[in-house]
C-alpha positions in Angstrom: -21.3 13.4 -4.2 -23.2 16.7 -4.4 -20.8 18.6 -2.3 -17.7 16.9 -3.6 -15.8 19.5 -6.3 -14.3 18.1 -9.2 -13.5 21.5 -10.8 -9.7 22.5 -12.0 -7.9 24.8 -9.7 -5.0 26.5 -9.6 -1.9 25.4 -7.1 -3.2 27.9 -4.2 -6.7 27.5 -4.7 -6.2 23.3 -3.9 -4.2 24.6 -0.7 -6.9 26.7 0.7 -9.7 23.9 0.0 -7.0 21.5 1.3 -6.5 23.4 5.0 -10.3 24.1 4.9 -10.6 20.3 5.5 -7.2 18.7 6.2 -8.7 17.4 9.9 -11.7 15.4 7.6 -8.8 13.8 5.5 -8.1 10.0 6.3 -6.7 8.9 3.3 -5.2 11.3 0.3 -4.9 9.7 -3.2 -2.9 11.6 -6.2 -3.3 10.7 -9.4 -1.3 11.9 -12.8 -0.8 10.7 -16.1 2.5 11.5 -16.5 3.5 10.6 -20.0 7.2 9.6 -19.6 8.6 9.7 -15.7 11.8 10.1 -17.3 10.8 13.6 -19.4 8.6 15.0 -16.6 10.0 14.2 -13.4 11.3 17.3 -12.7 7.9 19.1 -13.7 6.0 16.3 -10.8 8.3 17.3 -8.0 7.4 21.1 -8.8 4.3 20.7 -9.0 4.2 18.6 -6.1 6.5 20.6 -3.9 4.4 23.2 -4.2 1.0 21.5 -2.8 0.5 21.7 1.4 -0.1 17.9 1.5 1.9 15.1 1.3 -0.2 12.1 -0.5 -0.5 8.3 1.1 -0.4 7.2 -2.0 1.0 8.6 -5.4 -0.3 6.9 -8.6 1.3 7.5 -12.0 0.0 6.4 -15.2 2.1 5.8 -18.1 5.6 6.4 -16.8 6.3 4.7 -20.0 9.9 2.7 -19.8 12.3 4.5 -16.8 14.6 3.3 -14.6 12.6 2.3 -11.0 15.6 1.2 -9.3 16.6 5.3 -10.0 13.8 6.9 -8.7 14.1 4.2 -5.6 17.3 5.8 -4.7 16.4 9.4 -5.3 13.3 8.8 -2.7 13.7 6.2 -0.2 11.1 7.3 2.2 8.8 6.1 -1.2 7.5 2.3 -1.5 7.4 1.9 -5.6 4.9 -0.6 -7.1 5.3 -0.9 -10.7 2.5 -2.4 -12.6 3.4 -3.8 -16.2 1.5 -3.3 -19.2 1.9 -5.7 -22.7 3.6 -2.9 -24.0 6.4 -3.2 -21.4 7.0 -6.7 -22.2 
């Protein structure tokens, strides 16, 4: 855990560190809280368009309500998993 970095860093910065040790990678994990999928969706594909990896998996926290069938269509290379909450019930 020593070595591991948990510092903020810029778009290029996490691409350097990223090709420094993409051959160590087994597994790649992204996690956001996006606060409405619906208001920032563009802002997540910008943001992740411009990072050199493509993540296994893709969590987002509160996408708040949205439209999953949507964002099915708009990525079908993408398996979605939607988790409920009470306050989607």
């Amino acid at each position: 855990m020593k070595e591991l970095d948990f510092s903020y860093s810029t778009e290029d910065e996490f691409n350097y560190c990223y090709k420094q040790c993409a051959s160590l990678i087994e597994l790649s994990v992204f996690h956001i809280n996006i606060c409405s999928l619906n208001k920032n969706h563009r802002k997540l594909i910008h943001f992740y368009q411009s990072l050199d990896i493509a993540f296994d998996i893709i969590i987002l926290s509160e996408i708040w309500k949205c439209n999953p069938e949507f964002y099915h269509n708009k990525c079908k290379k993408l398996q979605f998993i939607r988790k409920l909450t009470a306050s989607d019930i």
